[in-house]
C-alpha positions as CSV (number, residue, x, y, z in Angstrom):
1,X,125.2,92.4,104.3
2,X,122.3,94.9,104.3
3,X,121.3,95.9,100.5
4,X,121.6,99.4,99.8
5,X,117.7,99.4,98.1
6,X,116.6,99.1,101.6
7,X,114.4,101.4,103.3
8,X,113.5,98.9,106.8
9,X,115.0,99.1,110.1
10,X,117.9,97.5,109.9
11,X,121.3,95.8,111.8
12,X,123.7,93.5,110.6
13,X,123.7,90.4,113.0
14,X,127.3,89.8,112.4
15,X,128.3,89.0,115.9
16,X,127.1,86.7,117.8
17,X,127.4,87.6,121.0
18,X,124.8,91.1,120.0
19,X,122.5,88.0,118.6
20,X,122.8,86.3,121.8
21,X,121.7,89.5,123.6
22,X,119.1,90.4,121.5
23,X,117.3,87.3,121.4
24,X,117.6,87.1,125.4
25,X,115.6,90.7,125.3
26,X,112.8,89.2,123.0
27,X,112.6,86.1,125.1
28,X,112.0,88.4,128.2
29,X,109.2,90.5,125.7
30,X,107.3,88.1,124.6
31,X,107.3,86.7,128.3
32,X,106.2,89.5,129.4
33,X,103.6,90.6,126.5
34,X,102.0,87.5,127.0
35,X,101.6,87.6,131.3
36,X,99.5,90.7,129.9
37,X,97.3,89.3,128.2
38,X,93.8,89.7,129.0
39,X,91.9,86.3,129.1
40,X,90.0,85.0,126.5
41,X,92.7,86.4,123.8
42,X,93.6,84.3,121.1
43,X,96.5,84.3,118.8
44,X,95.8,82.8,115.8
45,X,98.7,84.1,113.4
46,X,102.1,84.4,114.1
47,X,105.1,85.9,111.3
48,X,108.4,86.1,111.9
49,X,109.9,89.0,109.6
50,X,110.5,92.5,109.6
51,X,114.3,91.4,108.5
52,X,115.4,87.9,107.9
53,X,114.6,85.6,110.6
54,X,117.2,83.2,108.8
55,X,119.8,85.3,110.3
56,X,119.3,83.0,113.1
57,X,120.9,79.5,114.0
58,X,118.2,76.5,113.8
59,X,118.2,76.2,117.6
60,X,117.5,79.8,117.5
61,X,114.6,79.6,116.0
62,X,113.4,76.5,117.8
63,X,113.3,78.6,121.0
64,X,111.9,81.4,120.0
65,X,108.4,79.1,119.0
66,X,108.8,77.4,122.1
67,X,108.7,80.4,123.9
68,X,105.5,82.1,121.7
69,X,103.8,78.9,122.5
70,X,104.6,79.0,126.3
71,X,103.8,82.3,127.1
72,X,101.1,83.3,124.3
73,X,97.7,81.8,123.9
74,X,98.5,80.2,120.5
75,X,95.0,78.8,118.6
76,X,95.9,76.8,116.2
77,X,97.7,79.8,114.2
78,X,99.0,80.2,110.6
79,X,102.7,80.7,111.1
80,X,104.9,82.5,108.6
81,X,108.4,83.5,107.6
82,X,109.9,85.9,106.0
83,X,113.3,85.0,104.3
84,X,116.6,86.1,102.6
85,X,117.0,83.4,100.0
86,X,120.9,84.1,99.9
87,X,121.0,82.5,103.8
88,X,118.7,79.7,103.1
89,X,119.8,76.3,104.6
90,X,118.7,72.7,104.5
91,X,118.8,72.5,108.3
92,X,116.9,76.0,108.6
93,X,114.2,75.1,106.4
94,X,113.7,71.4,108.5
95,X,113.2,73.5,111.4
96,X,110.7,75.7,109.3
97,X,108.4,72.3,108.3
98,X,108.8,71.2,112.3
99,X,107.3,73.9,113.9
100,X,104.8,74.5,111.0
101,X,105.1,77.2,109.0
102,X,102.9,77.5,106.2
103,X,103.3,80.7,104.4
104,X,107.0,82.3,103.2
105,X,108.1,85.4,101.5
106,X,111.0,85.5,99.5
107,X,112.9,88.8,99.3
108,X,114.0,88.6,95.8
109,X,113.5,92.1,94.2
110,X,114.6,91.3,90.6
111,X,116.4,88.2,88.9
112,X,118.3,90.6,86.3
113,X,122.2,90.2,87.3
114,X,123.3,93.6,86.5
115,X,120.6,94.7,88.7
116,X,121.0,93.1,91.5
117,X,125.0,94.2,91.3
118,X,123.5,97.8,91.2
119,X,121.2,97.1,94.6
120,X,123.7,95.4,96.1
121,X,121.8,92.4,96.5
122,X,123.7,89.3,94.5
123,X,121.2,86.4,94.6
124,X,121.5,84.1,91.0
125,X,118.4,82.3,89.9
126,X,119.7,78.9,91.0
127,X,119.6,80.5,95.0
128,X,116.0,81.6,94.7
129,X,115.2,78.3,92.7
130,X,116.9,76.2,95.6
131,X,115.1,78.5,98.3
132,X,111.9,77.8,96.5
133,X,112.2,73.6,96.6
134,X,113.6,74.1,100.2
135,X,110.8,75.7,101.2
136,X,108.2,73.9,99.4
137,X,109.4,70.3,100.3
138,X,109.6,71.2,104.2
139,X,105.5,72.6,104.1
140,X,105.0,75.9,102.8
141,X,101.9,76.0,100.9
142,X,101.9,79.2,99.9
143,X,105.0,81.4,98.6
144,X,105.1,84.8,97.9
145,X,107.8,86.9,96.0
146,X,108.7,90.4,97.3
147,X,109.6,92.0,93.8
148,X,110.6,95.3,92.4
149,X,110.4,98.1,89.6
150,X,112.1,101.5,89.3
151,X,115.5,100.1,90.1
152,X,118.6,102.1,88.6
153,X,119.1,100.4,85.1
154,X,115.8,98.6,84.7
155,X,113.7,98.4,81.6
156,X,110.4,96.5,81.0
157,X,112.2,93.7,79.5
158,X,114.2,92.8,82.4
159,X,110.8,93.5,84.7
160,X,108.9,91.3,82.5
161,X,111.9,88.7,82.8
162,X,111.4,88.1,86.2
163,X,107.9,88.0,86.5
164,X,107.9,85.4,83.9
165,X,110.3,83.2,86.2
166,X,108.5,83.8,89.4
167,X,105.5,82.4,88.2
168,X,107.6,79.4,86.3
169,X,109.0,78.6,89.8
170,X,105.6,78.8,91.3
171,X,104.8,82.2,93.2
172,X,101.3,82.0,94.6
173,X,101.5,85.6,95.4
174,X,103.5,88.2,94.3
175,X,104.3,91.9,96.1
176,X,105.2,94.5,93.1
177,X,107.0,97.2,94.6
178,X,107.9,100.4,93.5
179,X,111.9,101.1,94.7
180,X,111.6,104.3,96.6
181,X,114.7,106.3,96.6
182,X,115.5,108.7,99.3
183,X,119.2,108.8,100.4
184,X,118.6,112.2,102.5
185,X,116.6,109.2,104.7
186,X,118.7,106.2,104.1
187,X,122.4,107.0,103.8
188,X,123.1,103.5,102.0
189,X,121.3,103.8,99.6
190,X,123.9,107.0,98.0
191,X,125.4,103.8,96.6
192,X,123.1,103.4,94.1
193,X,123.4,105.8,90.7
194,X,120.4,108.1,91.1
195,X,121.5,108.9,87.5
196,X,120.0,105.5,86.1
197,X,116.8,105.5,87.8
198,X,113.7,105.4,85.6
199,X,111.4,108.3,85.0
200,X,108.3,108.6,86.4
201,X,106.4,107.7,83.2
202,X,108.6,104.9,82.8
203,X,108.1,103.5,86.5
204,X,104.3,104.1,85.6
205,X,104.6,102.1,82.7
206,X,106.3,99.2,84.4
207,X,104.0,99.3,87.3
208,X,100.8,99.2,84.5
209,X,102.3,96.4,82.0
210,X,103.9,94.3,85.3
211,X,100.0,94.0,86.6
212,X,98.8,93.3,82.8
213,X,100.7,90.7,82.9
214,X,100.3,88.9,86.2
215,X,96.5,89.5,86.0
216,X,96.6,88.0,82.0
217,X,98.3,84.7,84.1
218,X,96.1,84.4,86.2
219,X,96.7,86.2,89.0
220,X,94.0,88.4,90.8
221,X,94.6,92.0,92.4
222,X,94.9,92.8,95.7
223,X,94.6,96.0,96.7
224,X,97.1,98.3,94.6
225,X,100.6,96.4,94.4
226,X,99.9,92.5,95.4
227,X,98.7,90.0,93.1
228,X,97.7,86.2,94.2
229,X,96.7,83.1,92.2
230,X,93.1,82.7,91.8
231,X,92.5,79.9,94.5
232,X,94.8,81.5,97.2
233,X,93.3,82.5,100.5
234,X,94.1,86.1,99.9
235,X,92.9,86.5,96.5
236,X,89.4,84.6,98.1
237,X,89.1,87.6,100.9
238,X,90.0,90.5,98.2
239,X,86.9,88.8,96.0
240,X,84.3,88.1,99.2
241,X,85.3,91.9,100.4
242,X,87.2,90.7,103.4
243,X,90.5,92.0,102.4
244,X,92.1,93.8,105.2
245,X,95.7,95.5,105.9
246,X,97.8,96.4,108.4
247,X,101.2,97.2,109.3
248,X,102.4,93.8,107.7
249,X,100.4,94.4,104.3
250,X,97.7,93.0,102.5
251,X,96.0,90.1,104.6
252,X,93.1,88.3,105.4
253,X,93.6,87.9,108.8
254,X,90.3,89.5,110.3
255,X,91.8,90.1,114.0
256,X,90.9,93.5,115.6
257,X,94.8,93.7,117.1
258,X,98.3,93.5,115.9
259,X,100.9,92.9,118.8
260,X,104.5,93.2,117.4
261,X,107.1,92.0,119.0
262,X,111.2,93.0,118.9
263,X,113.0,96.5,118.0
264,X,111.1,98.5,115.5
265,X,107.6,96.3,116.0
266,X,104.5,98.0,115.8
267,X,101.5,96.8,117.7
268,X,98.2,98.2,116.5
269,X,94.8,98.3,118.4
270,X,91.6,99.4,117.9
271,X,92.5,102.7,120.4
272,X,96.4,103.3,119.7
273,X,99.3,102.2,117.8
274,X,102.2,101.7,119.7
275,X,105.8,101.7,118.4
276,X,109.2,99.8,119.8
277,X,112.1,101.2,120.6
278,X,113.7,101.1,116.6
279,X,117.9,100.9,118.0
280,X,118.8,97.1,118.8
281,X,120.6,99.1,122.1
282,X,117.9,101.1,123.5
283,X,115.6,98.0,122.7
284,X,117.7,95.7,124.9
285,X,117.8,98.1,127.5
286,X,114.0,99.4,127.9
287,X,113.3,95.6,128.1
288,X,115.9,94.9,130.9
289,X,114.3,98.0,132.9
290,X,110.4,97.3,132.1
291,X,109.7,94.0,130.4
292,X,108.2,96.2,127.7
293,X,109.8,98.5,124.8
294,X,107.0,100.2,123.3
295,X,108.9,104.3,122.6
296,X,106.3,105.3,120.4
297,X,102.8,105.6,120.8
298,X,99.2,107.4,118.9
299,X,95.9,107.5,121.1
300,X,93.5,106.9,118.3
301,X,90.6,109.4,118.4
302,X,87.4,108.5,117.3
303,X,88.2,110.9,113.7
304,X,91.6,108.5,113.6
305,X,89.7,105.7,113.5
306,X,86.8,106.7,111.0
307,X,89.3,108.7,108.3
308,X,90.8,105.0,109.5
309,X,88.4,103.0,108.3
310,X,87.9,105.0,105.2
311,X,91.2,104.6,103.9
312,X,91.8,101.0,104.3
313,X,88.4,100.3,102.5
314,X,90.1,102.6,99.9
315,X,93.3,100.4,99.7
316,X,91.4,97.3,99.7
317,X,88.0,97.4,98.5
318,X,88.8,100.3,95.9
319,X,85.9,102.4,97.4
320,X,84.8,103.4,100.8
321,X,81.2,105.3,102.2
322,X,82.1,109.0,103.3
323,X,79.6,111.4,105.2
324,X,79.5,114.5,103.8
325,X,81.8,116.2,106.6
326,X,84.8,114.4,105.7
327,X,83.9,114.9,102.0
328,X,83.7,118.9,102.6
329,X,87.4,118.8,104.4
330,X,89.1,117.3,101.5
331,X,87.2,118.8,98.7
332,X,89.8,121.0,96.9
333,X,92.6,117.9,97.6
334,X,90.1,115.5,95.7
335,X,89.0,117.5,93.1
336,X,91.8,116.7,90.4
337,X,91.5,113.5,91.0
338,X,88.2,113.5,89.9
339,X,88.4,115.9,87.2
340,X,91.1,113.4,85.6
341,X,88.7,110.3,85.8
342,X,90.9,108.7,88.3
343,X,88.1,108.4,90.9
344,X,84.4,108.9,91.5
345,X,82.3,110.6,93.8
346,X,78.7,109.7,93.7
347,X,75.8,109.3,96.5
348,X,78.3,109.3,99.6
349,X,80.7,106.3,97.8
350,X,84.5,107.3,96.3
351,X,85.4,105.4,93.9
352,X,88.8,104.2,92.4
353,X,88.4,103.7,88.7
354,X,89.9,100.6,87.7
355,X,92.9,101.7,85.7
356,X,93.7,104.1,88.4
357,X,94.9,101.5,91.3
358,X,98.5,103.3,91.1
359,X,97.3,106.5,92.5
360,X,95.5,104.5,95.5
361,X,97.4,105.3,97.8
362,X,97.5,109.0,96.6
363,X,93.8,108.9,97.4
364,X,93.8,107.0,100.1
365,X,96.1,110.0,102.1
366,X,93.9,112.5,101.6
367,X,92.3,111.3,104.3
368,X,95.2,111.1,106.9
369,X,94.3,113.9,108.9
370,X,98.1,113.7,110.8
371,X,100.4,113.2,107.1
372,X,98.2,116.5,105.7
373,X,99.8,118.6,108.5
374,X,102.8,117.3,107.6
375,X,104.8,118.8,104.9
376,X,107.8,116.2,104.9
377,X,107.8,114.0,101.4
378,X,109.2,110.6,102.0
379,X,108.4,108.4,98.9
380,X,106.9,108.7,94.7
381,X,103.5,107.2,95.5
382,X,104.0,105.3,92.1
């Protein structure tokens, strides 16, 4: 069942002939992707998400890595999952520790029973608790929880309720998302009562209190909604000033490309960002005609690429270098920002202030020259 909360891509993989077809598409994709491959690439990550890969049958699964490492120049990569706790088996989670994966993330959004009724996403503690020991006992050495706040009914308590238990069952990172609500965009999601949805302030406040708290456990910041224990890899990059991010999030994965693979997948280079076909349908059938199913694409100019680099040193680092041109053209946009103390302007360096992470990304767009031409709203940046 898809949750109404939702804003992906999304298709329920409820028959499984569609399955059958779909996967023989990606097969022909990744084949394909990787005959054009220039030489002297290396892979050296590899995630399966985007949805829930445990969706799949075991043997599923087991040849789709056989066919990354056939046709793509695997280097000894980090491999990692994404999962739906609720679909979680012993046999999945076996093949999981034989092909190596390393790193999950655990969709589980809040632990508060009435909220998850609301969401349409049923998942009692003993699921993600079972997930978790799966997981953990077949090789994953680092587990992240995808939660959220601003959901219809929530209060600080029941936020604060479920941090406390994802740390308890041993989160090394934790994703702290604010639920974006926009049914003009999402039809499913009308099944949620608009009428219970926090405030503003109040979704402020839990956004605030929920990274006191992780950070007064230990946790580090990363960037403006992730948190990760002290000693994990990602927490590491965000302190040495090698945090980077991309269309998967936070990481510390320093690659210059981002090849995605299957419908929706976006593949990001240095020059262009490139887009698949998002319908399971159309996917299928762009790969049958081409081998390729990329329906989308962006020639990066060399502007994209500096306002670019400006905003994910903005979203990472908290401050980025900007020449004086770039600081003229969004002058009047910046200015109430810094009038309120949220950020800081001094000797060609914008600054974040450090209470002001929330409005990061806020900031952060003033400098995406293609969303300033566009009017269209599509989510509370808080």
């Amino acid at each position: 069942a898809i949750c109404w909360y939702c804003g992906c891509n999304t298709g329920a993989a409820n028959r499984r002939q569609r399955l059958d077809h779909y996967l023989d598409a990606l097969h022909r994709e990744i084949a394909q992707v990787g005959a054009r491959l220039p030489l002297g690439v290396r892979v050296t990550r590899v995630a399966f998400g985007g949805g829930s890969p445990n969706a799949l049958a075991p043997t599923d699964l087991v040849r789709l890595a056989d066919a990354l490492t056939l046709h793509l120049p695997l280097d000894t990569p980090v491999w990692s999952v994404e999962i739906d706790p609720r679909e979680l088996t012993r046999d999945f989670a076996l093949v999981l520790g034989s092909i190596g994966v390393s790193h999950a993330s655990l969709g589980v959004q809040t632990l508060a029973p009435l909220l998850q009724a609301a969401i349409g996403r049923v998942q009692p503690e003993p699921v993600i608790a079972h997930a978790t020991a799966l997981l953990r006992a077949n090789g994953v050495r680092s587990l992240n929880f995808d939660l959220m706040y601003g959901l219809p009914g929530q209060r600080w308590d029941d936020l604060e309720a479920t941090l406390t238990r994802s740390i308890e069952l041993g989160a090394d990172r934790v994703a702290l998302f604010g639920y974006a609500h926009v049914p003009q965009m999402i039809p499913r999601q009308r099944r949620i009562d608009a009428s219970q949805l926090p405030d503003v302030k109040a979704r402020f406040a839990m956004a605030a209190r929920g990274a006191a708290l992780l950070t007064r456990m230990g946790y580090r910041t990363i960037g403006f909604d992730h948190f990760a224990r002290a000693g994990d890899p990602l927490a590491m990059a965000a302190q040495q000033g090698r945090l980077r991010r991309n269309f998967q999030g936070f990481t510390d994965d320093p690659a210059p490309a981002l090849i995605g693979l299957g419908a929706s997948a976006i593949s990001a280079f240095p020059h262009l960002i490139v887009q698949n076909e998002k319908n399971a349908g159309r996917y299928r059938e762009r790969v049958a005609a081409t081998g390729l199913s990329g329906a989308l694409g962006v020639a990066r100019s060399e502007d994209d690429k500096r306002r670019g680099a400006v905003i994910e040193a903005l979203l990472c680092q908290g401050h980025a270098a900007i020449d004086a041109d770039l600081a003229a053209q969004v002058a009047d946009r910046l200015a109430p920002f810094l009038s309120r103390g949220l950020a800081t302007l001094d000797d060609g360096v914008l600054r974040i202030a450090d209470d002001a992470l929330p409005y990061a990304r806020s900031i952060a767009a003033l400098f995406d020259a293609h969303r300033v031409a566009s009017t269209r709203k599509f989510s509370s940046a808080v």
